[in-house]
C-alpha angles and dihedrals in degrees: 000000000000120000115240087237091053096044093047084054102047085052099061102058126100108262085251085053090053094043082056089054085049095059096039093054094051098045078056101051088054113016121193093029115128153137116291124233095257092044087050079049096061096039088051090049095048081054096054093044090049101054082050099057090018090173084068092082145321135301119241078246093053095044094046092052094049083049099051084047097052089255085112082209098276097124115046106245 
């Protein structure tokens, strides 16, 4: 349970401040845990590719901001 402190709180970031809280939260449930070089590797490589072809998906940018206005990012804006 959420305190209602907490909850009002929360509530009142930006949605970046709250994606910050996010990833906070879950570096301290397991902390140590990471990508690995070569993972980092791929991920860096698909961005590449997609910036490259950049009709072949969506940005993070693009993804988070469907998400924040209820797309969901499953049209390109």
């Amino acid at each position: 349970m959420v305190s209602p402190a907490l909850r009002e709180s929360l509530e009142a970031l930006t949605p970046a401040e709250r994606v910050a809280v996010i990833d906070s939260l879950q570096r301290s449930l397991v902390p140590g845990v990471g990508l690995a070089e070569p993972e980092k590797t791929l991920i860096r490589q698909r961005e590449a590719e997609l910036e490259a072809t950049s009709s072949a998906g969506l940005t993070w940018a693009e993804l988070r901001a469907g998400l924040r206005s209820g797309q969901c990012g499953a049209a390109r804006p």
